[in-house]
GUBA-439361 format. One record per residue: residue number from 1; x, y, z of N, C-alpha, C in turn. Coordinates in nm, 3 decimals. Layout:
   n     n_u     n_v     n_w    ca_u    ca_v    ca_w     c_u     c_v     c_w
 NUM       X       Y       Z       X       Y       Z       X       Y       Z
...
# end
This chain:
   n     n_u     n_v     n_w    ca_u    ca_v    ca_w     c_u     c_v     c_w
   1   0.527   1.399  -0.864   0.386   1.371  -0.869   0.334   1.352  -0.728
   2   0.208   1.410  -0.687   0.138   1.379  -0.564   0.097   1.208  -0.556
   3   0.074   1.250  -0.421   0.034   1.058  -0.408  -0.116   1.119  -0.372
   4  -0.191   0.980  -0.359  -0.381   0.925  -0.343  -0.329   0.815  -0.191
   5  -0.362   0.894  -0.107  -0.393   0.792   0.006  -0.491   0.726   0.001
   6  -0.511   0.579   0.047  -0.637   0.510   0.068  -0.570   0.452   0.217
   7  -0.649   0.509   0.333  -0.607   0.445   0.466  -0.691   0.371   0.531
   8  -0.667   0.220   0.525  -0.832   0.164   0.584  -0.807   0.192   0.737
   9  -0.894   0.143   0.829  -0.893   0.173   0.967  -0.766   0.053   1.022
  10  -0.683   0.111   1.080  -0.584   0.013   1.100  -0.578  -0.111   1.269
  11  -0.715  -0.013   1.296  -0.769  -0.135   1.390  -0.838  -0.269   1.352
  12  -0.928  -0.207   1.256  -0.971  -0.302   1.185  -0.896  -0.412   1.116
  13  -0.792  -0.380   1.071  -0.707  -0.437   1.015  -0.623  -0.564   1.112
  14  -0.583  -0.496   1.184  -0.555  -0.572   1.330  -0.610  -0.675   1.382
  15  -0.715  -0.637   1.360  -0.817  -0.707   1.433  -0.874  -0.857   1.366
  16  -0.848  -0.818   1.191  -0.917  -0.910   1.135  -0.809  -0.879   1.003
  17  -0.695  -0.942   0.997  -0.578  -0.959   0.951  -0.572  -0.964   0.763
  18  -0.718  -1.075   0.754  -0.720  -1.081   0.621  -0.791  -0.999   0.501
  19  -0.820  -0.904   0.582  -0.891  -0.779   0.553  -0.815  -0.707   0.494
  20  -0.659  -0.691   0.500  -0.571  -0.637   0.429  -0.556  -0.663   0.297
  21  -0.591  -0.775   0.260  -0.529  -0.855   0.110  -0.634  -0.802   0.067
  22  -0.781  -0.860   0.078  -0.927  -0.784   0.002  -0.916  -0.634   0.011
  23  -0.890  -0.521   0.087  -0.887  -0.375   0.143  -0.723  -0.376   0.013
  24  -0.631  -0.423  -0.004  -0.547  -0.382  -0.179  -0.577  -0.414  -0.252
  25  -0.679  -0.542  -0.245  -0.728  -0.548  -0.398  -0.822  -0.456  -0.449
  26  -0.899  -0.395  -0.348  -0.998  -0.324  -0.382  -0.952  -0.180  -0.443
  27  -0.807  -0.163  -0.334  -0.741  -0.027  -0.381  -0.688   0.002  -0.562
  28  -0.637  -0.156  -0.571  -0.563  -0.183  -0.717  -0.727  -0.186  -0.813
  29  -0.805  -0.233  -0.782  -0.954  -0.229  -0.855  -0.986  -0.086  -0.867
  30  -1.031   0.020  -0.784  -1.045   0.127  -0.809  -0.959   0.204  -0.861
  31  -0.800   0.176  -0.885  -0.701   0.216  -0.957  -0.734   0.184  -1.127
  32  -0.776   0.080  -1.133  -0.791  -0.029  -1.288  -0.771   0.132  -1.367
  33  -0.931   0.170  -1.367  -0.950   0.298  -1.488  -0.851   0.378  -1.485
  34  -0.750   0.412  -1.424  -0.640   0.512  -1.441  -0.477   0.485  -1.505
  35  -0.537   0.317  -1.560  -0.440   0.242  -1.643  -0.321   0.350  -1.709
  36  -0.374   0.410  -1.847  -0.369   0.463  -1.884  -0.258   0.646  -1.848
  37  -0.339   0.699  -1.708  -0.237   0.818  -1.669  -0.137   0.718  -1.610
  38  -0.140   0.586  -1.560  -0.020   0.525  -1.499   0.077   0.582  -1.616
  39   0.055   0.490  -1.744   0.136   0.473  -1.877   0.227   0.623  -1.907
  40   0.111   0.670  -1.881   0.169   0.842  -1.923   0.291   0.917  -1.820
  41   0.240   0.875  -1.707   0.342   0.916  -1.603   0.445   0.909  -1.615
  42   0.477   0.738  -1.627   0.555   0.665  -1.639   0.722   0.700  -1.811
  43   0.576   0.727  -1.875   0.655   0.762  -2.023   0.707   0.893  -2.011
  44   0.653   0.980  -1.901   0.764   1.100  -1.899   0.811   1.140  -1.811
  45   0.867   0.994  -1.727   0.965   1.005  -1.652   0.964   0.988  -1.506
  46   0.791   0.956  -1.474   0.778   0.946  -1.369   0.772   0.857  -1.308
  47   0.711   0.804  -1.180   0.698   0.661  -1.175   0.534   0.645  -1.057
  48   0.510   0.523  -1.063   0.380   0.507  -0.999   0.396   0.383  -0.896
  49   0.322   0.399  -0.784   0.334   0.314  -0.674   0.256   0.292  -0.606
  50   0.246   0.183  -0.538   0.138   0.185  -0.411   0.254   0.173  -0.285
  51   0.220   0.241  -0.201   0.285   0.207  -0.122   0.240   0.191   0.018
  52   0.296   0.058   0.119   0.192  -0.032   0.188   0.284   0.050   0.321
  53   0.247   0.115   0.445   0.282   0.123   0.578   0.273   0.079   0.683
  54   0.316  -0.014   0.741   0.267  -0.120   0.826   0.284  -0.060   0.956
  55   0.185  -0.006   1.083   0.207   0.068   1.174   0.114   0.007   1.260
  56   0.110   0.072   1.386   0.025   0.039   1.480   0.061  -0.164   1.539
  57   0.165  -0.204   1.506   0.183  -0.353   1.528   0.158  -0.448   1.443
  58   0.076  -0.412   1.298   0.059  -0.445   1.222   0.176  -0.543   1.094
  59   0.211  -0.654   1.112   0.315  -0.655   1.053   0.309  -0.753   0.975
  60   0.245  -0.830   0.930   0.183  -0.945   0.863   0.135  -1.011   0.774
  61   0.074  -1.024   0.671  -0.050  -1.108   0.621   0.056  -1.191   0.475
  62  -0.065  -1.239   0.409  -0.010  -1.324   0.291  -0.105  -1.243   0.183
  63  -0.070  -1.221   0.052  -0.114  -1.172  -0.057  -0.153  -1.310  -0.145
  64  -0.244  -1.292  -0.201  -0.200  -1.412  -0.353  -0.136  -1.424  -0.423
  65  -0.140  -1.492  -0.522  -0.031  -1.445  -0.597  -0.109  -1.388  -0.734
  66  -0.216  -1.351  -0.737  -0.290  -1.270  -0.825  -0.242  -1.109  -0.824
  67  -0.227  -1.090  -0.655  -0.214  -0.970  -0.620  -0.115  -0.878  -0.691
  68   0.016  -0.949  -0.694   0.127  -0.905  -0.784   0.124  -0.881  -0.951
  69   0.007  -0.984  -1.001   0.015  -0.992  -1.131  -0.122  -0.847  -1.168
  70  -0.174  -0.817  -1.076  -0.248  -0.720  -1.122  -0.186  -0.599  -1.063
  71  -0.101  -0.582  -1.023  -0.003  -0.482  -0.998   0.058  -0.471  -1.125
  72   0.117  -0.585  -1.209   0.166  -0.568  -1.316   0.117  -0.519  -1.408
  73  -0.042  -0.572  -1.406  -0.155  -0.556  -1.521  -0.083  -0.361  -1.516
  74  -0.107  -0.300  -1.426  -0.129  -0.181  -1.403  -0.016  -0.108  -1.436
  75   0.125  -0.196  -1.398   0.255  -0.094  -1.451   0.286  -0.046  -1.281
  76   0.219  -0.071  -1.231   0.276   0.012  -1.059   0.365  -0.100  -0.983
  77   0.438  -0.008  -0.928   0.532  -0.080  -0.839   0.458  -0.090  -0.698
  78   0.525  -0.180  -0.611   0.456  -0.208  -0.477   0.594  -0.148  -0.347
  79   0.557  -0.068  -0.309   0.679  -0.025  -0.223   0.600  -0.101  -0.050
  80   0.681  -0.096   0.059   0.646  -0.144   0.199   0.747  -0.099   0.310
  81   0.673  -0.024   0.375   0.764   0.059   0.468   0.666  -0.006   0.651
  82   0.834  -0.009   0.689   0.716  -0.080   0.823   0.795   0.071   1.012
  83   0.657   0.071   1.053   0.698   0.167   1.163   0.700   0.121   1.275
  84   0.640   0.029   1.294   0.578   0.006   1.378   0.675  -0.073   1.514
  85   0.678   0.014   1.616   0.752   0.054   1.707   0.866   0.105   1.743
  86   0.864   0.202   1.649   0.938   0.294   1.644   0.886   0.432   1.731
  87   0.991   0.483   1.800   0.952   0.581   1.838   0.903   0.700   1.804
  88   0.739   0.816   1.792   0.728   0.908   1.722   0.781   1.026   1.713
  89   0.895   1.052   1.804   0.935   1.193   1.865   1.069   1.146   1.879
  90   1.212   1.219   1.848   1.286   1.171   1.975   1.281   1.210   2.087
  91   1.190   1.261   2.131   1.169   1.234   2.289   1.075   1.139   2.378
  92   1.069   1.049   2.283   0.939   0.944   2.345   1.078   0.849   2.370
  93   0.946   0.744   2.423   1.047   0.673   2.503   1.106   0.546   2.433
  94   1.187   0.453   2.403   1.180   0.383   2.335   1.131   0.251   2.382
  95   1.087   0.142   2.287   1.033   0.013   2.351   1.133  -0.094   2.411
# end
């Protein structure tokens, strides 16, 4: 199955840290109505995710604990992959 990027500005993010937790809830809110193809996916075999990339130095914040339970509401898993300072090339330089 294809993925749905939602990429907020990751300066912004940076910049104003708690912007992350409201910027997934909003993502899991505009997800709500697709309850349903989650279920279906899921029942034939597939699976559904959000998945969080933490880049640019970004490495941080606190969720609620709402956040998880409406992840559940939904059936999606929460995956978290972090890059951030890692080199983009192997020919860059390392930190």
């Amino acid at each position: 199955m294809g993925g749905i990027r939602f990429t907020p500005d990751p300066e912004h993010l940076a910049a104003t840290p708690e912007r992350f937790a409201s910027d997934l809830l909003r993502l899991i809110d505009a997800l709500g109505p697709h309850q349903e193809f989650f279920a279906e996916v899921k029942a034939d075999g597939g699976t559904a995710s959000i998945i969080i990339q933490f880049m640019h130095g970004f490495l941080a914040d606190e969720l609620s604990s709402t956040t998880p339970a409406r992840l559940a509401e939904l059936d999606l898993s929460l995956g978290i992959e972090c890059y951030a300072g890692l080199p983009k090339s192997p020919t860059a330089p390392t930190l």
